[in-house]
N, C-alpha and C positions, 0 to 999 in steps of 0.2 A: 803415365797417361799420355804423355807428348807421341810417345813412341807409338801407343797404340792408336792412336789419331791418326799418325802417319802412314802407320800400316794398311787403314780402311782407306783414307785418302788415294796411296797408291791402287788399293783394289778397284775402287771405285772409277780409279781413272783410267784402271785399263779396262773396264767391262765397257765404257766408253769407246775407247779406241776400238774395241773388236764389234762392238753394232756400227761405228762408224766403216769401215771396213767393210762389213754386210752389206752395208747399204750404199756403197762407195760415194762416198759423200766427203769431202775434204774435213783434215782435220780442222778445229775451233783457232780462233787467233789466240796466239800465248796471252796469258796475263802473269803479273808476279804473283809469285809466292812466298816470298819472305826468304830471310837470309834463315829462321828456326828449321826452315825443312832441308835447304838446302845442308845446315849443317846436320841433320838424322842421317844423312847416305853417307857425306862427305868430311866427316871430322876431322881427319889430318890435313885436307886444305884448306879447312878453314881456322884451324889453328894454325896453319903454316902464314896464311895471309892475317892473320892477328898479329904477328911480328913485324909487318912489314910496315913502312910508311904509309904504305896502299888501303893497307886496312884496319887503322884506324877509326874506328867509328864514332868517339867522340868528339874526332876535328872535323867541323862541317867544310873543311877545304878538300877530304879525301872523298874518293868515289864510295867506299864503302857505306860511310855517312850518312848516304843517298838509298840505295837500295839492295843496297850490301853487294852479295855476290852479282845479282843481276842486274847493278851498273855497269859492270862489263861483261858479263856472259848474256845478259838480255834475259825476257823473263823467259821463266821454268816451268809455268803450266803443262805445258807437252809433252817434255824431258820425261816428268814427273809421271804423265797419266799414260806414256807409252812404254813406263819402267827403266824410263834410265837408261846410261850407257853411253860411251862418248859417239858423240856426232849424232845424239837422237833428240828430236825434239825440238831442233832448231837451234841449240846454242852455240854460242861464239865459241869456239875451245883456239887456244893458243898454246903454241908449241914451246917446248922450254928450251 
């Protein structure tokens, strides 16, 4: 069910972006979206950073704690409703 939420989600967000587009109208300000959707697209980093000290979610010292991925990638509203993709959408991406 997650999944399929996620799916109309994405849809929804990009039939947004392409009237925004139309109408050339800047896109909306990000907001969060939860650490649940970032992890539907991105699994292996988010179990990669559940290893970490970083990401930790039940030590309210760590970032994750806070807002999960979007403590430091920033939120994902955009990412999300323009489909994803690194460097779309406004987030932070850091190099490894």
């Amino acid at each position: 069910m997650l999944r399929v939420m996620m799916v109309l989600f994405c849809l929804a967000g990009v039939a947004g972006v392409v009237q925004a587009d139309a109408t050339n109208t800047p896109p909306p300000e990000a907001t969060y979206v939860g650490k649940e959707v970032c992890k539907a697209c991105h699994l292996p980093f988010f179990e990669q950073i559940a290893q970490d000290r970083h990401g930790q979610e039940t030590d309210v010292r760590t970032p994750f704690s806070r807002d999960g991925c979007e403590s430091c990638h920033g939120p994902g509203s955009n990412h999300v409703a323009m489909g994803g993709g690194r460097g779309v959408g406004g987030l932070t991406v850091f190099n490894e």
